[in-house]
C-alpha atoms as an extended CHARMM CRD file, in Angstrom:
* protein
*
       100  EXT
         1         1  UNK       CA             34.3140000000       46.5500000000        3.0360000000  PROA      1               0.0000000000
         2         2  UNK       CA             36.6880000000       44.8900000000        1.1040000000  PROA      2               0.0000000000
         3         3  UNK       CA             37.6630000000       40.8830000000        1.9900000000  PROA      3               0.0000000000
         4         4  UNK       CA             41.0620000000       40.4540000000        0.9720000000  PROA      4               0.0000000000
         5         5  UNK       CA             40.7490000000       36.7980000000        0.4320000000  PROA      5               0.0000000000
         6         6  UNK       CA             37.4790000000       36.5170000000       -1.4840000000  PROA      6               0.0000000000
         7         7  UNK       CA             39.5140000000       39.3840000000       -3.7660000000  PROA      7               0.0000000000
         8         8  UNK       CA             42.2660000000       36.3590000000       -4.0060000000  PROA      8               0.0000000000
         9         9  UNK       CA             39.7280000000       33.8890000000       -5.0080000000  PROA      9               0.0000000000
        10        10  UNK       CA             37.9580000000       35.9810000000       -7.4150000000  PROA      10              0.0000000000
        11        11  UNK       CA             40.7280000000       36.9130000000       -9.0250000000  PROA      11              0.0000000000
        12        12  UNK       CA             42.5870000000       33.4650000000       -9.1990000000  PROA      12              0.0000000000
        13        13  UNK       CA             39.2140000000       32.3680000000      -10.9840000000  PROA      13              0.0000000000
        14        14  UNK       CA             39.3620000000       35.2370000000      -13.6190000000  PROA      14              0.0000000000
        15        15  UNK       CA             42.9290000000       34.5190000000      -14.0540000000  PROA      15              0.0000000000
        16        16  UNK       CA             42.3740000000       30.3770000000      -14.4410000000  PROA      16              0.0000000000
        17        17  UNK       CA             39.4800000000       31.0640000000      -16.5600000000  PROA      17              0.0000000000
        18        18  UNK       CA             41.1990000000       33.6130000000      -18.9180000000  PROA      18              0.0000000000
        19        19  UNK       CA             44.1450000000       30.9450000000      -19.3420000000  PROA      19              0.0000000000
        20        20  UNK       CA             42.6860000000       27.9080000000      -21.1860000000  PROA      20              0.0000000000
        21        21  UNK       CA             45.5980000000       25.7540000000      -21.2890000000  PROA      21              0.0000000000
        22        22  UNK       CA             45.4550000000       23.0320000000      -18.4360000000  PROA      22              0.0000000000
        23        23  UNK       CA             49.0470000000       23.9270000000      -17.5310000000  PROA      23              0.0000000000
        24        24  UNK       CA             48.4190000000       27.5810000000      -17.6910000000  PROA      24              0.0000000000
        25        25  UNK       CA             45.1440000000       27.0990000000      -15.2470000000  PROA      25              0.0000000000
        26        26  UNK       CA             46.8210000000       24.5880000000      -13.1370000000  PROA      26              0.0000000000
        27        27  UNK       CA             49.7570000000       26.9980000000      -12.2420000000  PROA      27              0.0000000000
        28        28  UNK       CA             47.5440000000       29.9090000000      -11.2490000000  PROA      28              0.0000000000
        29        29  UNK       CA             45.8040000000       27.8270000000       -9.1660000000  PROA      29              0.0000000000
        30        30  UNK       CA             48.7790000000       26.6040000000       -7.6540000000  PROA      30              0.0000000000
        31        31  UNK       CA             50.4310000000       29.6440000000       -7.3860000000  PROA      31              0.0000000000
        32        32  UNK       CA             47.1230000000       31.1070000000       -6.0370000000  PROA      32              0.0000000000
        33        33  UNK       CA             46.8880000000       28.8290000000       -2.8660000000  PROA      33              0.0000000000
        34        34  UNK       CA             50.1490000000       30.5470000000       -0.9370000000  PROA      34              0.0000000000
        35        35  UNK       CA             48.7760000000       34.1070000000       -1.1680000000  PROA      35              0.0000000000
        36        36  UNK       CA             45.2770000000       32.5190000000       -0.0330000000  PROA      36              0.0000000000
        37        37  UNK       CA             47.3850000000       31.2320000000        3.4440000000  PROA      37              0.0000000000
        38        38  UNK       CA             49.2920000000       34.5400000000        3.4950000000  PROA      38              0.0000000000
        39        39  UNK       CA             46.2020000000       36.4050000000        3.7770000000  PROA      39              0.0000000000
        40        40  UNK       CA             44.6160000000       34.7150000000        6.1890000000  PROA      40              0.0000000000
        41        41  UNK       CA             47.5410000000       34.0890000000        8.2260000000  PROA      41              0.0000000000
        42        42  UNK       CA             48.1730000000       38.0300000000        8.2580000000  PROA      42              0.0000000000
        43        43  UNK       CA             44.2180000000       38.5550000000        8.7250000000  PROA      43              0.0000000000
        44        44  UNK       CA             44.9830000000       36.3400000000       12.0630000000  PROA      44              0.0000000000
        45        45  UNK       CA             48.0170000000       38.3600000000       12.8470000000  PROA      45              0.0000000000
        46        46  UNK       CA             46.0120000000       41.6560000000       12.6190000000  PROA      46              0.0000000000
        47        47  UNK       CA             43.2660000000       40.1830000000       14.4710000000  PROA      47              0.0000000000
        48        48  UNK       CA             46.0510000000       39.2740000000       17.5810000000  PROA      48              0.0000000000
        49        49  UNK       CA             47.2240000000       35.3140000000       17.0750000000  PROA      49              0.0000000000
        50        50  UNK       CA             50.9820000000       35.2290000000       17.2130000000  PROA      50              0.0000000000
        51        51  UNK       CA             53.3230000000       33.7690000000       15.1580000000  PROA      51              0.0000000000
        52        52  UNK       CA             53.6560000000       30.5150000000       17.3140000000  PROA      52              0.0000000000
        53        53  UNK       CA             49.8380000000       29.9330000000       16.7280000000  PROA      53              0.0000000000
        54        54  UNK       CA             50.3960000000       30.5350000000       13.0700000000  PROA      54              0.0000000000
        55        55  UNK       CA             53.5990000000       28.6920000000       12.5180000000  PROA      55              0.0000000000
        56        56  UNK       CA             51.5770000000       25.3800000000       11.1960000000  PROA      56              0.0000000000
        57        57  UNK       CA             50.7450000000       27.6040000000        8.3140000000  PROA      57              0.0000000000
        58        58  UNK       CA             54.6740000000       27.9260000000        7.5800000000  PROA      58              0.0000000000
        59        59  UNK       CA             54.4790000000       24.3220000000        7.2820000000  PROA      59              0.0000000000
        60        60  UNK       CA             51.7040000000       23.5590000000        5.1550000000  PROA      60              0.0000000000
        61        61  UNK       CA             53.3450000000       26.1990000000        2.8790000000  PROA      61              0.0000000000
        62        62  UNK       CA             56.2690000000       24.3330000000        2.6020000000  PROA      62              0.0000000000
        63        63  UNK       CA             54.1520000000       20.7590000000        2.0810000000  PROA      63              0.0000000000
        64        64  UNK       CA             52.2820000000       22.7900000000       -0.6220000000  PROA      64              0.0000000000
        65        65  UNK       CA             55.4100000000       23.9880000000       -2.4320000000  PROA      65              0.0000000000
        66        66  UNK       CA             56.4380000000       20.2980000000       -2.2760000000  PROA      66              0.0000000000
        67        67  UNK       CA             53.7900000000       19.1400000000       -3.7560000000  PROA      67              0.0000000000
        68        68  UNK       CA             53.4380000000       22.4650000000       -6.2900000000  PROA      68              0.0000000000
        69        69  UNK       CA             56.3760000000       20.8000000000       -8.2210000000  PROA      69              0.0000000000
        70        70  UNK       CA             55.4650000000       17.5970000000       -8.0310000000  PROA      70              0.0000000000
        71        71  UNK       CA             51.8360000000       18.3900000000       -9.7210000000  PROA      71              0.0000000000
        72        72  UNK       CA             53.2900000000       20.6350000000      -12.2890000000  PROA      72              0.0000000000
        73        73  UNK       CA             55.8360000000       18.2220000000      -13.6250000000  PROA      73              0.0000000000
        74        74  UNK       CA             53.0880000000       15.7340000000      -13.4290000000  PROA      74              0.0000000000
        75        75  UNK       CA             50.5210000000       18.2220000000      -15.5480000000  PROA      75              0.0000000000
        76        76  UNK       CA             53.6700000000       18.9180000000      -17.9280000000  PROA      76              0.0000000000
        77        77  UNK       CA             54.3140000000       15.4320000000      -18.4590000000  PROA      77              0.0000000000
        78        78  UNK       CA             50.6830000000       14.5270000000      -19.2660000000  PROA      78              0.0000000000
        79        79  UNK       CA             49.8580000000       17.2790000000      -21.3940000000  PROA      79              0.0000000000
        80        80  UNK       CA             52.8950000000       16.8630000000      -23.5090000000  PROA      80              0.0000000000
        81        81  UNK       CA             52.0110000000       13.0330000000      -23.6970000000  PROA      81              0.0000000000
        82        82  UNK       CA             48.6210000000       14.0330000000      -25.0220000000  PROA      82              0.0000000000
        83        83  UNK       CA             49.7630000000       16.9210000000      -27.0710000000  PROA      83              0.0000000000
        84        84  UNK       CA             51.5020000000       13.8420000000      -28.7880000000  PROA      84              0.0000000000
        85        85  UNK       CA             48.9290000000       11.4060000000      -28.7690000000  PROA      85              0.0000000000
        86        86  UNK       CA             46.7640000000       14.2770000000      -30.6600000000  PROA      86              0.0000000000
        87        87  UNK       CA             49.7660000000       14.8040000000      -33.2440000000  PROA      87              0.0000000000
        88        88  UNK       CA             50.3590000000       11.3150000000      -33.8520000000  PROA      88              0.0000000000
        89        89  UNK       CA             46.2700000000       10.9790000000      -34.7920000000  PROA      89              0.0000000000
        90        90  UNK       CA             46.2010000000       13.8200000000      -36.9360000000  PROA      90              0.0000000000
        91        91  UNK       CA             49.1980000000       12.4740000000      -38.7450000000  PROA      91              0.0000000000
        92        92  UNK       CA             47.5500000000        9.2930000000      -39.0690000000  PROA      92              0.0000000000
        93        93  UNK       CA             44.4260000000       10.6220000000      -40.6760000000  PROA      93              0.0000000000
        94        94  UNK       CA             46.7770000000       13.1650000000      -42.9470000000  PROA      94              0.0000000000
        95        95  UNK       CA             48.3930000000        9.7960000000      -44.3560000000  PROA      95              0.0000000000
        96        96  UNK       CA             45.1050000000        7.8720000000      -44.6500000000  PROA      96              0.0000000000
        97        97  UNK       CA             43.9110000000       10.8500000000      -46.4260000000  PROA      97              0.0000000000
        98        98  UNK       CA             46.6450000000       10.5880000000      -48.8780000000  PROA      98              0.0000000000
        99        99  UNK       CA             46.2810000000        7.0470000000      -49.6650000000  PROA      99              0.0000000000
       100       100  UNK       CA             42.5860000000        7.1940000000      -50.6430000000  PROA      100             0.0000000000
């Protein structure tokens, strides 16, 4: 028997795994989470809660999404800073290079 969350999980890790930027990783992850509360909040629907019972999980998927864009600009912002830090380096060492 199939366990449709542990299929979510596996497959977020495959996907994460298979994307080696930090940005590309981040995002799946991310994007990974709402289907993880989806399942289990239809997994509780099929096993008889209500929607009343489950309605917290319509809220922490809204917090979530909040804070979804607020870690991805974040990541963005940091990887571009590095991405520039690295360029700057390597252009540093091309011109010391030249001069000796």
């Amino acid at each position: 028997m199939s366990n449709p969350a542990q299929d979510l999980i596996d497959r977020m890790i495959e996907e994460a795994t298979a994307d080696i930027t930090v940005m590309g990783s981040s995002a799946v992850v991310i994007n990974g989470i709402d289907a993880l509360v989806a399942a289990a909040v239809a997994k509780a629907l099929d096993n008889g809660a209500t929607e009343t019972q489950l309605a917290p999980f319509a809220d922490l998927t809204a917090a979530l999404a909040a804070k979804r864009t607020e870690l991805v600009t974040a990541i963005a912002a940091r990887t571009a800073a590095q991405t520039e830090l690295g360029t700057a380096s390597e252009d540093a060492g091309k011109t010391a290079r030249k001069k000796s």
